[in-house]
C-alpha positions in Angstrom: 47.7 -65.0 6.3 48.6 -64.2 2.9 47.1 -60.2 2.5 48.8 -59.9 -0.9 45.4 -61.7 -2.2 41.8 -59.7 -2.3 38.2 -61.4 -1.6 36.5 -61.4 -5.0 33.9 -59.0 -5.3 30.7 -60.5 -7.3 30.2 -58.5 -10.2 26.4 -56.7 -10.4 23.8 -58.0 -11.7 22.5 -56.6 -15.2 19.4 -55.4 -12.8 20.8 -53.7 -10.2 23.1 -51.6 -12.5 20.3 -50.4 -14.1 18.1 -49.9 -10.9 20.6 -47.7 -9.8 21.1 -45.7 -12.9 17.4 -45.2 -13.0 17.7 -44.1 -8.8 20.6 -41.4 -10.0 18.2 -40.0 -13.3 15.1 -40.1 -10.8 17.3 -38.1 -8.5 18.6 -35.6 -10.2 15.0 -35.3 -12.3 13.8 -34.1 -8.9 16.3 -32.1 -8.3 16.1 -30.2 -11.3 11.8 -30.2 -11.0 12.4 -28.9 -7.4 14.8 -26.0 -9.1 12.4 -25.4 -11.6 9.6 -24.9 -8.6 11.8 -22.6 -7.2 12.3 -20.3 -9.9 8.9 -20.5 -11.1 7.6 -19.3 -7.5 10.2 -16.7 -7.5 9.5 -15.1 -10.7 5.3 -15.4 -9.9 6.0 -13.3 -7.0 8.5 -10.8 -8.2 5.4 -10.4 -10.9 3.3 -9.9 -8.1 4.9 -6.9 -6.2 5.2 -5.0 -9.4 1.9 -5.7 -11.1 -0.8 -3.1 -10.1 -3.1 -4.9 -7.8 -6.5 -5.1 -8.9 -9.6 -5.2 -6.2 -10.4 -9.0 -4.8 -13.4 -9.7 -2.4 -12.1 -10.3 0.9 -15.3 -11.0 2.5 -18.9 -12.4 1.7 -22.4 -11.1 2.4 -24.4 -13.4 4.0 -28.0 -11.5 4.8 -29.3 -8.3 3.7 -31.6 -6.5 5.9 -33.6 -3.5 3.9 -36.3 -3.3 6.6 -33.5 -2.7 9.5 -30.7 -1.2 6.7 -28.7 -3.6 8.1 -26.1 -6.0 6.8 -24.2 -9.3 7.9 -20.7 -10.2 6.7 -18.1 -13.0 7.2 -16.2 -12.5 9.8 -12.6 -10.8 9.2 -10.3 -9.3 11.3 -10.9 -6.1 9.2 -15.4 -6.6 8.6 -14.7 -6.8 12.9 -13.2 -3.6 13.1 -15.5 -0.7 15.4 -16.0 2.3 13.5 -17.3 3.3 9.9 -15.6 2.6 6.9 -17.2 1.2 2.7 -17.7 -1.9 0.9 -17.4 -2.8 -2.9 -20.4 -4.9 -3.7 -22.3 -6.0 -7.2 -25.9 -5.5 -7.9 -27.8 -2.8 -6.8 -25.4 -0.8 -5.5 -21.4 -0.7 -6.3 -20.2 0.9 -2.8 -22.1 1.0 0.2 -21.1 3.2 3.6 -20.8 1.1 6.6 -21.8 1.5 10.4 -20.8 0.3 13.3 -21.0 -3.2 14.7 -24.3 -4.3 15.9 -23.9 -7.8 16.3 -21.2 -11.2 15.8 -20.4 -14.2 16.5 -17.6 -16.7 15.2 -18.3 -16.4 11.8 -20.4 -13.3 11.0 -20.5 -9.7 12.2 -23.6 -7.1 11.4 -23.0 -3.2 10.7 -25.2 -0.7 10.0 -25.6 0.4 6.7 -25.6 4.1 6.2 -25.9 4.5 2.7 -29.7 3.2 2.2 -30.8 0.1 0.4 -34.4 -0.1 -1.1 -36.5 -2.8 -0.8 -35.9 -4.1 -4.6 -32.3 -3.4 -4.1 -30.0 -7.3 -4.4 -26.4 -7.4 -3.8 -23.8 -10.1 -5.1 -22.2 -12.5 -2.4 -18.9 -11.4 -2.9 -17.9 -8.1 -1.6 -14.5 -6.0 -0.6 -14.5 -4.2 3.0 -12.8 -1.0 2.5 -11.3 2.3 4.5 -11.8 4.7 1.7 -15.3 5.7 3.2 -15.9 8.4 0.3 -15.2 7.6 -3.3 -16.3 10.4 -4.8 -15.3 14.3 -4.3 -19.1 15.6 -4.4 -19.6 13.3 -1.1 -17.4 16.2 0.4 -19.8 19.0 -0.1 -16.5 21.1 -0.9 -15.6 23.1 -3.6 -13.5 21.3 -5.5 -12.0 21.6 -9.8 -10.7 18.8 -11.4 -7.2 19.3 -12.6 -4.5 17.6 -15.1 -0.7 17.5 -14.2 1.6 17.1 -16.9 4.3 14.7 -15.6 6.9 12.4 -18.0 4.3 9.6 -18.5 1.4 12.2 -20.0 -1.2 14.2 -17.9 -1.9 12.7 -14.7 -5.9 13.6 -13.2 -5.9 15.3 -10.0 -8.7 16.8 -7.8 -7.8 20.7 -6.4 -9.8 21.4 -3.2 -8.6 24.9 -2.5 -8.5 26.2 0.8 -12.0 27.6 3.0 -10.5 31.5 3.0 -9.9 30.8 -0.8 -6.6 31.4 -1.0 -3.7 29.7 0.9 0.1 29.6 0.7 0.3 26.3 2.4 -0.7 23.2 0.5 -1.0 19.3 1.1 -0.4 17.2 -1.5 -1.8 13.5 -1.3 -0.6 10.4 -2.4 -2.6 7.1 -2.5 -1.1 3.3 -2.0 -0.7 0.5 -3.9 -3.9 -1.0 -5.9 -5.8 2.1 -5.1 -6.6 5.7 -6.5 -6.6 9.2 -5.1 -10.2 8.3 -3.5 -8.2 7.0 -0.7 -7.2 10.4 0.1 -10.7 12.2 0.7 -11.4 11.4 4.0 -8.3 13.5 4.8 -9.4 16.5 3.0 -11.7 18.2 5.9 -9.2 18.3 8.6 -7.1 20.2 6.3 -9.6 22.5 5.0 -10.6 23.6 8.6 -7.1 24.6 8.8 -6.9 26.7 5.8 -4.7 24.0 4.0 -5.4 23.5 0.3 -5.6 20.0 -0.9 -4.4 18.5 -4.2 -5.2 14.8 -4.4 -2.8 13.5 -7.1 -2.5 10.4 -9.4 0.5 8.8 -10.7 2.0 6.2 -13.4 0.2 2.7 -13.9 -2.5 3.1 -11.1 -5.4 3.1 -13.3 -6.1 6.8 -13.5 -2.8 8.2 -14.5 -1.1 7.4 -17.7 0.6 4.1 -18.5 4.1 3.5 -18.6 5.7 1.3 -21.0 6.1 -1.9 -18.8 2.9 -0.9 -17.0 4.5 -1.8 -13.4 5.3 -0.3 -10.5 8.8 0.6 -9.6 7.3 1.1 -5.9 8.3 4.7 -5.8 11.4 5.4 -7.2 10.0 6.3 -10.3 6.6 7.2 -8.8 7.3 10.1 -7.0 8.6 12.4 -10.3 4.6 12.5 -11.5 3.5 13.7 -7.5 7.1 15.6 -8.1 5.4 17.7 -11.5 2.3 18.3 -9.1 4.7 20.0 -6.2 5.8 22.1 -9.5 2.0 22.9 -10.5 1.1 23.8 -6.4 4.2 26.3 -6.3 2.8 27.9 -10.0 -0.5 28.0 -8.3 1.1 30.0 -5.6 1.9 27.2 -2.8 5.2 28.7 -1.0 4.9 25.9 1.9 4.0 22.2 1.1 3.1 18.9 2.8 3.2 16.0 1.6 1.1 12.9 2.6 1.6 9.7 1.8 -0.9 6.7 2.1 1.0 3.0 2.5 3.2 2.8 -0.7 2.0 6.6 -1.3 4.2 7.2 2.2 7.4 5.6 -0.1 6.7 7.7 -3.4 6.0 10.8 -0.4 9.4 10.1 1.5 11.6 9.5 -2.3 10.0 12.9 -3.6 11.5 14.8 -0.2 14.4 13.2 -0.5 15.5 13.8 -4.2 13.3 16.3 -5.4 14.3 19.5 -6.5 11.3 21.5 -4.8 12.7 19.8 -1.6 12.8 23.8 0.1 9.3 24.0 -0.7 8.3 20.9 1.4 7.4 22.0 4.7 7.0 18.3 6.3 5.4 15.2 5.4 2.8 13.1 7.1 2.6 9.2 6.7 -0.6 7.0 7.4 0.2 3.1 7.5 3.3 4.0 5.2 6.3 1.6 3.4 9.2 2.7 5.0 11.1 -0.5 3.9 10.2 -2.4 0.9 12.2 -5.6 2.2 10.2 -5.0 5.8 7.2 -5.3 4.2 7.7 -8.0 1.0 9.5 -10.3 4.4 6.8 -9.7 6.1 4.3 -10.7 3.5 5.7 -13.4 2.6 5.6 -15.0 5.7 1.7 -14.7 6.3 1.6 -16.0 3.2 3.5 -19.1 3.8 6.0 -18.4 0.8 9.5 -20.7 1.6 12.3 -18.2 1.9 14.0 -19.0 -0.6 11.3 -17.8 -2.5 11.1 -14.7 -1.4 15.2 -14.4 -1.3 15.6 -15.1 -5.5 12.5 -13.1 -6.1 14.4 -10.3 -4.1 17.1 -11.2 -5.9 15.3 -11.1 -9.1 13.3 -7.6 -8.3 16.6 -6.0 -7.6 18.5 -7.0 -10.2 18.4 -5.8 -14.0 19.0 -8.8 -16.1 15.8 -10.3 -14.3 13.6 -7.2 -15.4 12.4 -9.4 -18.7 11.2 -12.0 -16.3 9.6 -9.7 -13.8 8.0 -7.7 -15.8 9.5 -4.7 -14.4 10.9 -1.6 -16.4 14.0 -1.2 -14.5 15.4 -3.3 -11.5 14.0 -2.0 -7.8 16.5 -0.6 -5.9 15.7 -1.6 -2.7 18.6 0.3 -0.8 17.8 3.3 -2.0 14.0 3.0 -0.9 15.3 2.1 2.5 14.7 5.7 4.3 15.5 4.1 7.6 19.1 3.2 6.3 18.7 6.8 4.9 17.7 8.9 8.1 20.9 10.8 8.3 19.5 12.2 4.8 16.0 13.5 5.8 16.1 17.2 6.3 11.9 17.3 7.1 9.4 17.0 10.1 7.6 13.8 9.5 4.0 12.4 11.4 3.8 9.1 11.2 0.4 7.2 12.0 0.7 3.6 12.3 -0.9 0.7 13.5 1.1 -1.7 15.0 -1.3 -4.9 14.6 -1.5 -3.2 10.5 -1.9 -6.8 9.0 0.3 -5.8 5.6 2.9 -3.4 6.0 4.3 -3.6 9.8 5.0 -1.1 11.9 8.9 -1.7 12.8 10.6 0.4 10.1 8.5 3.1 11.2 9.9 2.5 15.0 13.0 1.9 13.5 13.0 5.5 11.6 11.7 7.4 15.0 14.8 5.8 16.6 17.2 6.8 14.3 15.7 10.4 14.1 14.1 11.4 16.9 14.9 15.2 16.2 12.2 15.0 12.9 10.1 12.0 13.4 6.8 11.9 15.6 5.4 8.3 15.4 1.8 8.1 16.9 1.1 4.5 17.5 -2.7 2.9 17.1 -3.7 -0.5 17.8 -6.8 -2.4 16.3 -6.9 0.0 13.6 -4.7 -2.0 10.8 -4.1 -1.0 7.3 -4.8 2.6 5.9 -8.3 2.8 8.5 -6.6 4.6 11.6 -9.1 7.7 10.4 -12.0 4.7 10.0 -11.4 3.9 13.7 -10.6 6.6 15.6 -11.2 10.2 13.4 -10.9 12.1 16.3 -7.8 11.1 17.7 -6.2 10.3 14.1 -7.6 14.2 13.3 -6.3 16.1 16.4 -2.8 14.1 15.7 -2.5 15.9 12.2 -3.8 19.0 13.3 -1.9 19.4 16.8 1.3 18.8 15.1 0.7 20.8 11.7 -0.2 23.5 14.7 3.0 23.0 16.4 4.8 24.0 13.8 3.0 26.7 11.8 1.6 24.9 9.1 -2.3 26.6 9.3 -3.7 29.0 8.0 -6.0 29.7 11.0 
């Protein structure tokens, strides 16, 4: 057999030449359109963890009772929870206090209402369940002064509720989450005015109530915490010697940077947590698994959030450093008591960083676990026991002034 001689190869048709350059464009068109989705996700939700959240219904009103003051929601796993807690509504009314649970089924639950409705009164369909319970400071039926705070965005509003004996060298300031204001805070206030404690309720850059910054967006608390910082500074002027800060979800980040870098850091006394970010990359994981996001989503919008060349596609003013708001890779740091109170079924920010942090300092950190409660509405759920919590360990270690 003579192997010096090859079989002739037919030469392609016109045809499939160009069917298979057409294959190879289509190809890498796709590719390029699947990179393109990529990115684009990535940057939408890099935007998304630094723009200030603004309030969405969450649930739907489907009856109005005025007769009975009752009223029937769509069923959520927060509109299910027992206990008493607000709703956001249109019409009639803009905020309504809630009941408990009289009745549900699969689809609907019905509360009582305690804030009344009249007869004429007419509501909107769409409505947002809320733990904030009081939204105004009269509601408190304490004295109380409205106060500004000059900080390095401008004067930041505050409300003072100074302490039952009228004067008190141990203060608590209190710092709301993310998409929310310093109404958050009230329902805390009495517990710490039966203890002689005065309260400041503070605001900070971009959430609405304080001043803007340039971008307008959250650096999720490492720039946050110098505006609660300048209202540690106006507590000492007003003659705090011994201060606590509490921190509410993202307000437990800014709460946990401020005693960590602050200068007034002898001044702090201990810091409480309720439903607190421990671990931005906990939480943003987290998240972005109940929503469904691919990771690598998630990872380049990490990426992106983290990194300062990406900051005029986020939207951000500086890139989010992410290690350095890790306080559980930080423990060896803290120098503080800390109470935290945390649900561990929270539904947004999980409760592992905040086992994580009890494990690596169990010499500072007392973690009270909840269950049912969820986000920011342990108080909502169970004010007695989130109440005696605060009180037995601020007792414990001589933070009263009883």
């Amino acid at each position: 057999m003579d192997f010096s001689r090859r079989a002739a190869i037919p030469a392609a048709s016109p045809a499939f030449i160009g069917a298979v350059r057409t294959a190879l464009t289509l190809l890498s068109l796709g590719l390029a359109g699947a990179l393109s989705l990529l990115a684009l996700g990535s940057v939408r939700m890099a935007r998304k963890v630094v723009t200030p959240a603004v309030r969405v219904p969450d649930t739907r009103i489907m009856a109005l009772d005025t007769s009975a003051q009752t009223i029937t929601l769509s069923r959520t796993p927060d509109t299910e929870l027992p206990g008493r807690y607000g709703l956001f509504t249109t019409g009639t009314s803009s905020y309504l206090k809630l009941g408990s649970v009289l009745a549900q089924d699969a689809t609907s639950v019905k509360r009582k209402l305690l804030t009344e409705v009249g007869t004429d009164g007419h509501l909107g369909a769409e409505a947002t369940f809320s733990g904030w319970y009081y939204i105004r400071p009269e509601e408190l039926h304490l004295p109380y002064s409205p106060e500004l705070i000059g900080s390095g965005v401008g004067p930041c509003p505050a409300w003072l509720f100074p302490a039952s004996g009228g004067t008190s060298d141990v203060w608590v300031i209190q710092v709301h989450g993310r998409g929310t204001t310093r109404s958050e805070c009230l329902r805390a206030v009495p517990v710490f005015q039966a203890l002689g404690i005065t309260s400041l309720l503070v605001s900070y850059r971009n959430d609405g109530e304080a001043p803007r910054s340039r971008s307008g967006t959250y650096t999720l608390g490492a720039t946050e915490w110098r505006d609660v910082d300048a209202a540690v500074g106006f507590a000492r002027r007003r003659g705090a010697r011994r201060i606590i800060l509490m921190g509410w979800s993202m307000g437990g980040a800014i709460a946990l940077q401020l005693a960590l870098n602050s200068a007034h850091r002898a001044s702090i006394a201990g810091v409480i947590l309720e439903s607190p970010v421990i671990d931005w990359r906990v939480v943003l994981d987290y998240q972005a698994r109940m929503l469904r996001v691919p990771a690598a989503v998630s990872g380049l919008a990490m990426g992106a959030l983290q990194s300062e060349w990406a900051t005029t596609v986020t939207g951000a003013s500086t890139a989010i450093p992410f290690d350095r708001l890790d306080v559980v890779a930080r423990a060896d740091e803290l120098r503080h008591p800390i109470l935290i109170l945390h649900s561990d079924d929270d539904g947004f920010v999980p409760s592992t960083a905040s086992h994580d942090l009890v494990v690596a300092r169990p010499d500072l950190v007392e973690l009270q676990v909840f269950e049912v409660a969820r986000h920011t509405k342990l108080w909502n759920y169970d004010q007695e026991r989130w109440s005696s919590s605060i009180r037995s360990w601020l007792e414990a270690r001589d933070l009263t002034n009883v």
